[in-house]
C-alpha positions as a printed Julia matrix, in Angstrom:
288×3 Matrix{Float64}:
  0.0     0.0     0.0
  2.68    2.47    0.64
  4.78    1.55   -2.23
  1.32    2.24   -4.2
  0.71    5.77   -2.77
  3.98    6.34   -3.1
  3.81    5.78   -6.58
  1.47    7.95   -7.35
  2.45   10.6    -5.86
  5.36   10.25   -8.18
  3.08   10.31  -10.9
  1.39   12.65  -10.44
  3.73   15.03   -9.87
  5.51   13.84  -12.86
  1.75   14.81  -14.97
  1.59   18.6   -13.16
  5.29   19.35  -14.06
  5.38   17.5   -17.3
  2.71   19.18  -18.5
  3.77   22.57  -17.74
  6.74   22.07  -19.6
  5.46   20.5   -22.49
  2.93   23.82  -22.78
  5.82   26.81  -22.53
  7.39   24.06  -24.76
  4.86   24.13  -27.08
  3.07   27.85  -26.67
  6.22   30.32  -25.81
  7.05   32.55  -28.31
  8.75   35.59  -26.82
 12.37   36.32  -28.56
 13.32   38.35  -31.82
 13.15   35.52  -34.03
 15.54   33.57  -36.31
 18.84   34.2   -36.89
 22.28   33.37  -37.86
 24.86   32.33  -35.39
 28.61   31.57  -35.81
 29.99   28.47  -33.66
 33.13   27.99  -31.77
 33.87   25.79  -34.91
 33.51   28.22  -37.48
 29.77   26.75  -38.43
 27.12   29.08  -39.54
 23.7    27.91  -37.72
 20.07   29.11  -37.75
 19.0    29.55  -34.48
 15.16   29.22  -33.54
 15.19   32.73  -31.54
 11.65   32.64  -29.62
 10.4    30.7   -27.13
 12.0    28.6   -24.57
 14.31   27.17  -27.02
 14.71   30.5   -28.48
 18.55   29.68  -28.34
 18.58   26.36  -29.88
 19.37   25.12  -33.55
 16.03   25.84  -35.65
 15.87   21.98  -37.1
 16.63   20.92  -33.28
 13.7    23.16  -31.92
 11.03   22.01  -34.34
 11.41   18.12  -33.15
 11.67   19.57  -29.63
  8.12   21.18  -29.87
  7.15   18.06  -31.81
  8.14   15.72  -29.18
  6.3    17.95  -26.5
  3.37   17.32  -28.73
  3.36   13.78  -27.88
  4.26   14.02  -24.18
  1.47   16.44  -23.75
 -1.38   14.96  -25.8
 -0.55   10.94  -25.84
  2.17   10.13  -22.83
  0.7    12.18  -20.02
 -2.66   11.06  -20.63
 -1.3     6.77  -21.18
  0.59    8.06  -17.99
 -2.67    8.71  -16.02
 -4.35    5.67  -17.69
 -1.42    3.44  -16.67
 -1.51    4.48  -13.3
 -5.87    3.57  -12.88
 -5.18    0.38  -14.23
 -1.98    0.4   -11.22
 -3.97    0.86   -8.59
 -6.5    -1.51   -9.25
 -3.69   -4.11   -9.56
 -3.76   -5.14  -12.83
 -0.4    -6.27  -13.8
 -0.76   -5.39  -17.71
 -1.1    -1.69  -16.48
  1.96   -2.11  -14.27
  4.14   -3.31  -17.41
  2.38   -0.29  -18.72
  3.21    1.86  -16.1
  6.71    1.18  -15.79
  7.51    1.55  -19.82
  6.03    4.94  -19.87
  7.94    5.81  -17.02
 11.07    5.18  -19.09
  9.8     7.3   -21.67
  9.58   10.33  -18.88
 12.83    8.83  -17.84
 14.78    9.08  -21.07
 12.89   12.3   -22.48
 13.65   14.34  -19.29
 17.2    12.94  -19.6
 17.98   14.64  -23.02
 15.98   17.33  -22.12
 18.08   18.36  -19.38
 21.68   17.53  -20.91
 20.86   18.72  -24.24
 18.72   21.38  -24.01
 19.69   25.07  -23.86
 19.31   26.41  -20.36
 16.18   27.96  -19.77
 13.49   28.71  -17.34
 12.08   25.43  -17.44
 15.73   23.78  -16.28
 14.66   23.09  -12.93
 11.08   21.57  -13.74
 13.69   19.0   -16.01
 15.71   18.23  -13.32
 12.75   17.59  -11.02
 11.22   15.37  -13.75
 14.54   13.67  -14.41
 14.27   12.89  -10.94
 10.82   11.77  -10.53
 10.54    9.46  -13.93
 13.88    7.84  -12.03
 12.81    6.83   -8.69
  9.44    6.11  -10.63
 10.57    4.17  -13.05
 13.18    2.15  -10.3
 10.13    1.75   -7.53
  7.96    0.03  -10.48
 10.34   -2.0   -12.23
 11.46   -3.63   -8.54
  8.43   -6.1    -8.28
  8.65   -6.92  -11.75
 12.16   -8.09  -11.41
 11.47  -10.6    -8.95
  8.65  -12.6   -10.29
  6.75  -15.64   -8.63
  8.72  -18.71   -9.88
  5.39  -20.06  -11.56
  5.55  -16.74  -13.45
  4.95  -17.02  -16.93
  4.33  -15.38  -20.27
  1.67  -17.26  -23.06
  3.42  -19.29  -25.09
  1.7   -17.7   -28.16
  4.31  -14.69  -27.21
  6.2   -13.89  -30.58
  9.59  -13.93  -28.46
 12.16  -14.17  -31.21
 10.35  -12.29  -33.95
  9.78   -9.36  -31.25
 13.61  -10.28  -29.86
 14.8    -9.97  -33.63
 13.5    -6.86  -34.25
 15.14   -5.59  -31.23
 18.24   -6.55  -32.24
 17.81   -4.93  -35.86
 16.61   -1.73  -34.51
 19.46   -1.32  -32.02
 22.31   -1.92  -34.84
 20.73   -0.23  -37.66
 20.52    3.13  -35.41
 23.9     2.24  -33.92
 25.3     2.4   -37.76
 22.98    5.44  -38.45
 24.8     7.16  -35.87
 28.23    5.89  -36.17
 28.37    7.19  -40.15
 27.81   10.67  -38.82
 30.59   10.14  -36.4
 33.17    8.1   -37.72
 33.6     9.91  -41.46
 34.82   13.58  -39.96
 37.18   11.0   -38.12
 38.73    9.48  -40.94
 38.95   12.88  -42.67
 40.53   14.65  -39.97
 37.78   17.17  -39.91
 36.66   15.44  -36.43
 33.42   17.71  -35.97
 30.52   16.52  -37.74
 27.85   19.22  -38.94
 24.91   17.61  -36.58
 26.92   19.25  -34.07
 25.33   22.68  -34.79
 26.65   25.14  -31.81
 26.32   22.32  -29.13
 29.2    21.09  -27.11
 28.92   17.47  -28.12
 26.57   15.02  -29.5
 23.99   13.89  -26.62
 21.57   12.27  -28.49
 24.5     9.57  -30.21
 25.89    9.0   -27.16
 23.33    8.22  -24.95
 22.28    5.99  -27.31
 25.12    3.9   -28.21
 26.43    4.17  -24.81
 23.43    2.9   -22.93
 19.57    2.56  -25.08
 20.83    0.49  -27.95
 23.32   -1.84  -25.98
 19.99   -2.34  -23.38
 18.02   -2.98  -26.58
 20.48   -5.7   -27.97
 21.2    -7.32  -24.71
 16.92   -7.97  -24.56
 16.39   -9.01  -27.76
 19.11  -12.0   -27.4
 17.13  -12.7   -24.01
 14.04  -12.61  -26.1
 15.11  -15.09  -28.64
 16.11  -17.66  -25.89
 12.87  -17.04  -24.42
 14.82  -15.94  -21.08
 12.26  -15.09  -18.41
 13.79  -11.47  -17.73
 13.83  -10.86  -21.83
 10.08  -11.38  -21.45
 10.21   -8.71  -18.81
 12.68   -6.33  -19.5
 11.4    -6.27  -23.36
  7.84   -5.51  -22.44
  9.06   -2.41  -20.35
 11.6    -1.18  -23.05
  9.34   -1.63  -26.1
  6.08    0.05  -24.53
  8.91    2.99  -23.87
 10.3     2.36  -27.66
  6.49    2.44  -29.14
  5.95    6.32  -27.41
  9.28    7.15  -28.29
  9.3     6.59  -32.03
  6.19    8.27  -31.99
  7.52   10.77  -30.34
 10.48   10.63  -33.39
  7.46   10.03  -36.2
  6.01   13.7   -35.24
  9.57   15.11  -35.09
 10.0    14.12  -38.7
  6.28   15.72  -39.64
  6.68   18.23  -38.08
 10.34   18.92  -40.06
  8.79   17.98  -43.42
  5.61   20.42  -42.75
  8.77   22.85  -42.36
  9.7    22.12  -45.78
 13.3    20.18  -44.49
 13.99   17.14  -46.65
 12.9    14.28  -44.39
 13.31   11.56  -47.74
 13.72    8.37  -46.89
 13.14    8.51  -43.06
  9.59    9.68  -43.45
  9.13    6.0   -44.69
 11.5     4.52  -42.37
 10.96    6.21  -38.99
  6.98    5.67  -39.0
  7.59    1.68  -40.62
  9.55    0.87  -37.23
  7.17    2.88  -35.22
  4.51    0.69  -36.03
  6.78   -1.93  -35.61
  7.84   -1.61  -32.15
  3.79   -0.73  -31.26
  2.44   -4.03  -32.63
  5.55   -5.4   -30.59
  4.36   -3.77  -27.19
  1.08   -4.51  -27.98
  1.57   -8.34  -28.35
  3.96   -8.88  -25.38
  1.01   -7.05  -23.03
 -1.66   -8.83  -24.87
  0.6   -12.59  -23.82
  0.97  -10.84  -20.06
 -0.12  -13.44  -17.42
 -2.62  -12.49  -14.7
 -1.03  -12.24  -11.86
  2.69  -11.75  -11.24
């Protein structure tokens, strides 16, 4: 019972905060406007110039506001929907729970190493917080499972595991050919750098998402008990994050930025890793 209130507490919190930010995300617009700025590396970049992110890269900004879209209208309201179905101890809903979670988790993450300090840095570093001990306080009873504990065996384990496997190199070679080429050149600094110090968004996710992602799919395909686990939290946090990545890209190509081929690739694997999320809840058992 306390772990429960506890909980959502958390959560709650997590929805009044979340949601504030997403809005002066979404709705700020003081600030002169674009313009041109000159990097430490000699690189020309168009900078937003209103709003909250007024001092971000204008391409970096528009997925920003995209992505606080989707927190806004989809995550905080699955949040609040997770967290009914919580209380009333239905263990689909905790799986639920605890994937969205790492969605705040992760989001809040970037946000607050990546994003160019503004008024809402201390609402990130409170949400960073929260999603954490959130995330951590529902993911501990799912990590020790009754040993009768058991997903259907109509669970598509290795198709799901081999998708997570191709996801996690395919974005780990996305990334590494904007790294490695400047490199080999000697020019070292790739362009996707922009005005920023280094790039966050690579090396978060080859240092920690895409090795987690590989490491469950294997588990997956050998049908390991915490692969069943594990890759029921991660993909209902991969299906609201590449839908969080699908409106980036809309909202770029409504912005008239080339966005050919990923606007066929980014929403393919977003569907993808939903019907993925969706079948390992669907093959949850009853009662953990």
């Amino acid at each position: 019972m306390e772990n429960k209130i506890t909980i959502t507490i958390i959560v709650m919190a997590i929805v009044v905060l979340a949601g504030i930010a997403a809005a002066f995300g979404i709705f700020s617009d003081s600030g002169k406007g674009p313009f041109i700025h000159e990097s430490v590396r000699g690189l020309k970049v168009e900078i937003y110039g209103k709003g909250i992110y007024q001092h971000m890269s204008a391409d970096v900004t528009i997925q920003g506001i995209a992505q606080d879209y989707v927190t806004l209208f989809i995550a905080i309201p699955l949040l609040l929907i997770a967290l009914t179905g919580y209380r009333k101890k239905l263990l689909r809903f905790h799986f639920l729970l605890c994937g969205i979670l790492g969605y705040f988790l992760v989001t809040y993450l970037f946000y607050t190493a990546m994003g160019m300090y503004n008024i809402m840095y201390l609402f990130y570093v409170a949400l960073l917080a929260l999603s954490f001990f959130g995330f951590f306080l529902t993911l501990r009873p799912l990590d020790n499972p009754d040993p009768e504990f058991s997903f259907s065996n109509k669970t598509p384990a290795k198709t799901i595991g081999c998708f997570m496997i191709f996801n996690a190199i395919s974005v780990a070679f996305l990334w590494l050919s904007i790294i490695v080429p400047p490199l080999i050149d000697g020019t070292i600094y790739p362009v996707e750098l922009k005005h920023y110090t280094t790039l966050i968004v690579q090396g978060f996710d080859l240092g920690l998402l895409l090795p987690i992602s590989f490491i469950i799919g294997i588990l997956l395909i050998h049908k390991k008990p915490a692969g069943f686990i594990y890759g029921t939290v991660y993909l209902v946090f991969l299906a609201i994050l590449m839908t969080a990545l699908s409106a980036k890209i809309i909202a770029m190509a409504i912005n008239d930025v080339n966005v050919i081929p990923v606007i066929f690739i980014i929403p393919t694997v977003n569907i993808i890793a939903l019907l993925s999320a969706y079948f390992m809840v669907k093959n949850i058992p009853g009662k953990l």
